[in-house]
C-alpha positions as CSV (number, residue, x, y, z in Angstrom):
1,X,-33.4,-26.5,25.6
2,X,-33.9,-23.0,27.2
3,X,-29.9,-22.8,27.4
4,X,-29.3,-24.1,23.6
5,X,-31.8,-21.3,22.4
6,X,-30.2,-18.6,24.3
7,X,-27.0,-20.0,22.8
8,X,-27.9,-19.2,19.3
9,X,-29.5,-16.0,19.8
10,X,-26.0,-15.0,21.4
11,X,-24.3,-16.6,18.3
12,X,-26.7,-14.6,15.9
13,X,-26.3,-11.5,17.4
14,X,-22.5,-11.6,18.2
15,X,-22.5,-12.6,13.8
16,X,-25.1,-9.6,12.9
17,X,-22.7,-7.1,15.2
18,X,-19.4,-8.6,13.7
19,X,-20.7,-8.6,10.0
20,X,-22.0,-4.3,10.8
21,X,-18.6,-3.9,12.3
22,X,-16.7,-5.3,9.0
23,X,-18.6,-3.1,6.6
24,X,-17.5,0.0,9.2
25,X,-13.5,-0.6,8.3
26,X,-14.7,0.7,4.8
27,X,-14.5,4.9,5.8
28,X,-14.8,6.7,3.2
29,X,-11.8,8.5,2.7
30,X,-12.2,12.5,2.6
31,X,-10.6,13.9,-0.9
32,X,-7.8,15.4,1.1
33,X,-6.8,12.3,2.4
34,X,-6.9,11.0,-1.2
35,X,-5.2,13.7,-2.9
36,X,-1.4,12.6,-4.0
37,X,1.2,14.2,-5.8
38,X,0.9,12.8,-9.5
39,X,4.4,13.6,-10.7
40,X,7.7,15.5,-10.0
41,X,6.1,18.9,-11.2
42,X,3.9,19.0,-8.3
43,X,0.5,17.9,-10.0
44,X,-1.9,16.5,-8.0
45,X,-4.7,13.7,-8.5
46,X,-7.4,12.5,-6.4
47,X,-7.9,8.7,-5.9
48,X,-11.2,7.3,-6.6
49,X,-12.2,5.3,-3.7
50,X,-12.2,2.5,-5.9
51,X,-8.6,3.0,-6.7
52,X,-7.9,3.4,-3.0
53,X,-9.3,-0.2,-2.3
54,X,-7.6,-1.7,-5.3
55,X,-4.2,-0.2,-4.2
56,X,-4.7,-1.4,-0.7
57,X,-5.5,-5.1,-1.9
58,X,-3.1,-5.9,-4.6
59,X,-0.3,-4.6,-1.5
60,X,-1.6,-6.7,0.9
61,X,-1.4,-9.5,-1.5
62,X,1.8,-8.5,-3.0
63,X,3.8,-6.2,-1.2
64,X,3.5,-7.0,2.4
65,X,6.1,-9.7,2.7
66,X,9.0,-7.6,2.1
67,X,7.3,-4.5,3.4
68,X,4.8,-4.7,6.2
69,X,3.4,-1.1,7.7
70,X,5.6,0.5,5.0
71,X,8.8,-0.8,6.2
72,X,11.6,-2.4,4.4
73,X,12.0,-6.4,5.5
74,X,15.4,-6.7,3.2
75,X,16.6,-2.9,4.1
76,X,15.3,-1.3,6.9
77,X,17.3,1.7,6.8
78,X,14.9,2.6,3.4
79,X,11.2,2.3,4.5
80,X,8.1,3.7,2.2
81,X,7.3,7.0,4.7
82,X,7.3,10.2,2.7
83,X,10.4,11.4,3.7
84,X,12.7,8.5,2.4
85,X,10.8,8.5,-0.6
86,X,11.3,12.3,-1.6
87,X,14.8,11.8,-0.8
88,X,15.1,8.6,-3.2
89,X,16.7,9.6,-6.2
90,X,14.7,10.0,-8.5
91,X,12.1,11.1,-6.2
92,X,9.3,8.7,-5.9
93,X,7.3,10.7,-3.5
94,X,4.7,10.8,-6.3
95,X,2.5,8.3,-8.3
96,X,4.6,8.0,-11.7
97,X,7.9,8.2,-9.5
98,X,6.9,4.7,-7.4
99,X,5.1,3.0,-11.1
100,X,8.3,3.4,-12.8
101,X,10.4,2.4,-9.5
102,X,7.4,-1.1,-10.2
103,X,8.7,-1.4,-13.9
104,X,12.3,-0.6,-13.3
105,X,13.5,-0.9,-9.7
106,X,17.1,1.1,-8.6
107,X,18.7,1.5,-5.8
108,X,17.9,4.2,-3.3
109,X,20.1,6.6,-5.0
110,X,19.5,5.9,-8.2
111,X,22.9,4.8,-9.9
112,X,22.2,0.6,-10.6
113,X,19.6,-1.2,-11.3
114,X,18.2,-3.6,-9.0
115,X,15.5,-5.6,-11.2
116,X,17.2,-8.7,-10.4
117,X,16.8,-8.5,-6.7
118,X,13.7,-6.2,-5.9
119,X,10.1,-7.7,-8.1
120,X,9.4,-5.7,-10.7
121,X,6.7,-5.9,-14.4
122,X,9.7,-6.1,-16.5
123,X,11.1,-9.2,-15.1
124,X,8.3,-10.6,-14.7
125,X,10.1,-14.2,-15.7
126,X,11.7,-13.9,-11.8
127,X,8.6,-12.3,-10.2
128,X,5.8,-13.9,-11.5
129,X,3.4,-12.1,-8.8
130,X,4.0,-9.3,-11.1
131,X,3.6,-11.0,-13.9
132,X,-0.4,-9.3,-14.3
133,X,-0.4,-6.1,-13.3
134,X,-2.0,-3.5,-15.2
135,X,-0.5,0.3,-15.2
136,X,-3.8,0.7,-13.1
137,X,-2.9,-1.8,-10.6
138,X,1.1,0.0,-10.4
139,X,-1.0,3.1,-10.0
140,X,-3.3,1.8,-6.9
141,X,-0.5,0.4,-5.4
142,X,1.3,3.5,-5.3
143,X,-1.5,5.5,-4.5
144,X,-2.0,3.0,-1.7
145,X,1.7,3.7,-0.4
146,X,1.3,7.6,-0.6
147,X,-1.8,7.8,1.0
148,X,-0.8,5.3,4.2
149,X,1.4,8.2,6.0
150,X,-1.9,10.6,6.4
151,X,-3.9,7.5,7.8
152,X,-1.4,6.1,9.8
153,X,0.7,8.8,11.1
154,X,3.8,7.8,12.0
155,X,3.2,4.2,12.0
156,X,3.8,4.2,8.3
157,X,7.4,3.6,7.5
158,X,8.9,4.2,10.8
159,X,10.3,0.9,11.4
160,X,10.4,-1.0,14.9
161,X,9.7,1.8,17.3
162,X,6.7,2.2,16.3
163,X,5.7,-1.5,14.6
């Protein structure tokens, strides 16, 4: 009896520490962590936090087959790290750069249209994951993907070495 009671004050407290622990992954971001180049002039925008969250969800739920830690699964020479993005053309090392790659994909250099191959709002009919998203939600996501190489360093788009 002794035994079963110690049991489940183990159990409780182990559940109490993990449920403290969960609400800990939620740092609050500082504002230069959230600060992102809005468009190919150079203007900047800060993320809310809620935006922050948003973007991170709908890429979990929608982005992360194809591009886990900010890699590419289909094209792993192009990953989503800063660098490779700037160097996209157009850029789309900025917010309204990676919402219109969203509506319109093309390749990396910009000369054909991929929306067949790579999911996208306007093709929505192929990509039906897509099919609900909001400019908001293209704008999370993107923020989301901007914001990952101060967070995670190096880790963010740099492929197998460091995945």
């Amino acid at each position: 009896m002794l035994k079963r009671l110690l049991l489940a004050v183990v159990a409780t407290l182990f559940f109490v520490i993990q449920f403290n622990i969960v609400s800990a992954n939620a740092v609050e971001l500082d504002q230069d962590i959230r600060t992102v180049k809005l468009n190919d002039a150079g203007d900047e925008v800060v993320l809310s936090l809620k935006q922050v969250k948003q973007g991170q969800r709908l890429f979990v739920n929608k982005c992360t087959y194809c591009h886990k830690s900010g890699t590419t699964k289909t094209n792993p020479n192009v990953g989503l790290g800063l660098n490779a993005l700037a160097n996209a053309e157009p850029p789309k090392d900025n917010i309204e750069g990676i919402v219109e790659y969203l509506k319109h994909p093309v390749t990396y250099d910009g000369e054909f249209s991929i929306e067949e191959l790579h999911p996208n709002t306007s093709r929505a009919d192929l990509y039906p994951m897509m099919r609900n998203l909001t400019d908001e939600d293209l704008k999370a996501v993107a923020g989301h993907i901007l914001i990952q190489p101060e967070i995670r360093g190096t880790m963010w788009g740099g492929g197998k070495v460091y995945n």
